[in-house]
N, C-alpha and C positions, 0 to 999 in steps of 0.2 A: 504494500500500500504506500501510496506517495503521499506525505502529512507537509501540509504548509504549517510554519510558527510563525503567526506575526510578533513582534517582540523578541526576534529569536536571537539579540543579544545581549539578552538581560539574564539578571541573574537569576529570576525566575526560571525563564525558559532553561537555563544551563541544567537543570535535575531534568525537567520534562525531556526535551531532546535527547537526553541518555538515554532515559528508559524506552523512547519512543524506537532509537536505533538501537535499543538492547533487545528489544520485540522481534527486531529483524526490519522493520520499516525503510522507507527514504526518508528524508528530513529534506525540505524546503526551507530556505530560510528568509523571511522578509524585515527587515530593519530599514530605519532612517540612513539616508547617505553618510550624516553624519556619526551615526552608532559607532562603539569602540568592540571592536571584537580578537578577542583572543586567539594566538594560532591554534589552541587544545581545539576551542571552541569550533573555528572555522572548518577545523577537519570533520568535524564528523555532521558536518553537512553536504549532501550531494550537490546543494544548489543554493546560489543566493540574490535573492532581487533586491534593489535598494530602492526605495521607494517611502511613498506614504500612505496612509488607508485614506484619508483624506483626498486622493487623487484617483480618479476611478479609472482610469489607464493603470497605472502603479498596480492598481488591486487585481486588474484584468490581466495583468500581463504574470502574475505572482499568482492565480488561479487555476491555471491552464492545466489540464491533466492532473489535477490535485483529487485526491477521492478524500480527505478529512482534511478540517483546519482547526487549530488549536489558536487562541485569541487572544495572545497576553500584551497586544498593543496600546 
């Protein structure tokens, strides 16, 4: 299953994301351009959109083939 994280470089999302790729899943990752992200962190996402929920391009382009979204934005 392909799981978008909006928020996915927060600290929250860092436990969620684990367990989501400890499942077996893909992780999607969606954060602000500006977001600060860790190289531990960045690895263990298949993919990353930078964007904002705010812009519905951003949103549409970070939806694409996603079957679940986790919402910590």
């Amino acid at each position: 299953m392909r799981v978008l994280v909006t928020g996915a470089f927060g600290w929250t999302a860092a436990a969620i994301v684990k367990a989501v790729k400890h499942a077996g899943h893909k992780v999607v990752a969606f954060d602000l351009p500006t977001a600060v992200c860790s190289d531990e962190m960045r690895a263990l996402f298949d993919k990353v959109v930078l964007g904002t929920i705010a812009v519905f391009a951003d949103v549409y382009c970070a939806t694409q083939s996603i079957d679940a979204i986790i919402h910590l934005a």
